[in-house]
C-alpha positions, 0 to 999 in steps of 0.5 A: 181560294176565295173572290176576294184573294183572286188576282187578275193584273193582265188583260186579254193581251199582255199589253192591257192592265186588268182588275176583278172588281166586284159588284154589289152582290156575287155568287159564292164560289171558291177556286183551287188556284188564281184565274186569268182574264179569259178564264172569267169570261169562259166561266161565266159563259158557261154558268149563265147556259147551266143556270137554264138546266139547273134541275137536270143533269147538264154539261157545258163546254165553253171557251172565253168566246162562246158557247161550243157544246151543251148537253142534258142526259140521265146522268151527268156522265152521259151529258158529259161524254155528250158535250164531247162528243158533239165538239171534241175539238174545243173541249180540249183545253176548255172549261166545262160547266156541270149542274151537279156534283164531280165524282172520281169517275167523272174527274177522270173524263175531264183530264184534257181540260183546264177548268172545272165548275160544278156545285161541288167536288168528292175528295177523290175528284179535287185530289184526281183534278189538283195531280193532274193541274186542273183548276176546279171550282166550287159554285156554292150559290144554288144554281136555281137562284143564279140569275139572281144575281145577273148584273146590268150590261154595261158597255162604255163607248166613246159615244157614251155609255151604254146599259141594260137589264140582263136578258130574262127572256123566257118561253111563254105559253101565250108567245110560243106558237106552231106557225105551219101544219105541220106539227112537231112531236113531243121530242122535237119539241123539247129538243127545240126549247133545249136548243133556244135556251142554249142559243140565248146564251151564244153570241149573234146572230147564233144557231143552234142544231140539236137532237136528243137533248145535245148539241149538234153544232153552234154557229154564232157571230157570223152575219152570213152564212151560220146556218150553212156553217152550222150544218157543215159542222153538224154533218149528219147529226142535222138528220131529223134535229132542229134549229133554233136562230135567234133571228128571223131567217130567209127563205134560202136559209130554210132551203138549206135547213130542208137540205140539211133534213132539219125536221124543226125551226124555232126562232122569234118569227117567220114570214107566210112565205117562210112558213108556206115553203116551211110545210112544203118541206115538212119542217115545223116552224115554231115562234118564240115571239122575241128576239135572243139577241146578245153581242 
C-alpha cells in the first residue's frame, strides 16, 4: 500500500476526525496494511532514533508517546534481543524500528508486536509477518538521508501559531567537553554519545541510562523525580553505565546518580559545585554545550 492509498479518518479518540495530508517532500516508504493515528506518531518516532544509527546495526522500540528502548549491536538480532531485553514490557504490541534488513529469522523475534519498519523485508519474512497479522513496512528513502526530509514544528495554538526548524543538533568537537578530573574510557564514552542521541529523540525533560551500547531505561516527560525513575527502572543495569539528560541536573540529582553507581553524566552543562561533587564520586561529567529539548 502506498502513502497516497492510506486512510486515516479517526483521530487519537474516536471522537476526533483526522487526515494524513502530506507535505512537500515525504520519504518513500510502502505498508502492507492501513494505519492509524497513533501508528504514525510511534513510526515516526522511531525513524527519527534510527536515522542517528543508520550506518550500524540498530533497533528501536517505540510507542505513539516515546521512545522505550534502543539498541546497537553486531548484528541486527543482538541489538534486537537487546531492545527486548532493557523494556519487554513495552515491546509487547509496539512498533520496532530496524537499520537493516528483516530476515526470517529476525521475523520470528517480532511475533508479539504490531508494526515493523526496516529498509527492506526477504519474501520469507513479509510472508511469516503477514500470517501472523503484523503490519510491516518498507522505508525505501535511505536512512542516511532521512533528516533531509524533517519538516518544521508547527503547533497551532489559541495564542497563535507556533513554528520552528527541526533539531539538527550534533555533537561537536569544539562543545564536547570533559568538565571534572575524572576521565571517562573510550567505552563510556561512546556509551554516552549512544545515550544523547538517544534522549534527543525522547520527550522532556528525558533520561537516558545506558551501557554497552543499549538502553538501560528512558525517563521522559516528568518534570520531577526522572533520574530517580530512571534508576528505579534500570535497577542494576545502572551499575558503572551512564546518563545522558537533556537538561542541567541538580546536586541531588548527582547524588542519587552516584547511588545508583552511574560512572558518566552528559548533559548541556553543570555547575562547579556539580562538577566538584561530580569527582568526589568518581563520575565524569561530560558537556554537549546545548540543550536537547523536544515537547
Amino acid at each position: 500500500m502506498l502513502p497516497n492509498e492510506i486512510q486515516i479518518n479517526i483521530g487519537e479518540n474516536q471522537s476526533q476526525k483526522a487526515n494524513l495530508e502530506f507535505n512537500e517532500q515525504i520519504i518513500e516508504y510502502e505498508t502492507s496494511k492501513n494505519l492509524a493515528y497513533e501508528d504514525i506518531l510511534s513510526i515516526t518516532k522511531g525513524l527519527n532514533v534510527i536515522s542517528e544509527f543508520y550506518d550500524v546495526m540498530a533497533a528501536a522500540s517505540t510507542t505513539p508517546v516515546g521512545v522505550t528502548s534502543v539498541a546497537l549491536g553486531q548484528t541486527l538480532e543482538k541489538a534486537l534481543t537487546d531492545v527486548i531485553d532493557a523494556n519487554p514490557i513495552d515491546f509487547m504490541n509496539s512498533t520496532v524500528v530496524l537499520s537493516n534488513e528483516v530476515d526470517s529469522d529476525i521475523a520470528k523475534i517480532l511475533k508479539s508486536v504490531r508494526i515493523v519498519v526496516a529498509p527492506s523485508f526477504t519474501k520469507n519474512a513479509s510472508e511469516y509477518l503477514e500470517t501472523h497479522d503484523i503490519t510491516y513496512i518498507t522505508v525505501r528513502t535511505p536512512l542516511k538521508d532521512y533528516k533531509q526530509y524533517l519538516p518544521n514544528k508547527i503547533t497551532v495554538t489559541p495564542l497563535g501559531t507556533l513554528t520552528e526548524t527541526p533539531n539538527y543538533n550534533e555533537l561537536d568537537k569544539d562543545s564536547f567537553k570533559v568538565l571534572t578530573k575524572t576521565k571517562p574510557t573510550v567505552e563510556q564514552i561512546e556509551d554516552a554519545v549512544f545515550a544523547w542521541k538517544v534522549a534527543k529523540h525522547c520527550n522532556s525533560t528525558s533520561i537516558v541510562i545506558a551501557k554497552n551500547l543499549k538502553t538501560s531505561a528512558i525517563s521522559q516527560g516528568l518534570s520531577n523525580a526522572a533520574v530517580e525513575y530512571a534508576l528505579d527502572y534500570a535497577c542494576d543495569g545502572s551499575k558503572e553505565a551512564v546518563l545522558a539528560s537533556d537538561m542541567e541536573l541538580s546536586l541531588h540529582d548527582l547524588n542519587v546518580a552516584a547511588q545508583g553507581r552511574i560512572s558518566l553524566v552528559i548533559l548541556p552543562d553543570a555547575s562547579k559545585d556539580f562538577i566538584t561533587a561530580a569527582d568526589k564520586f568518581n563520575i565524569s561529567v561530560i558537556s554537549t554545550g546545548f540543550t536537547n529539548i523536544l515537547y
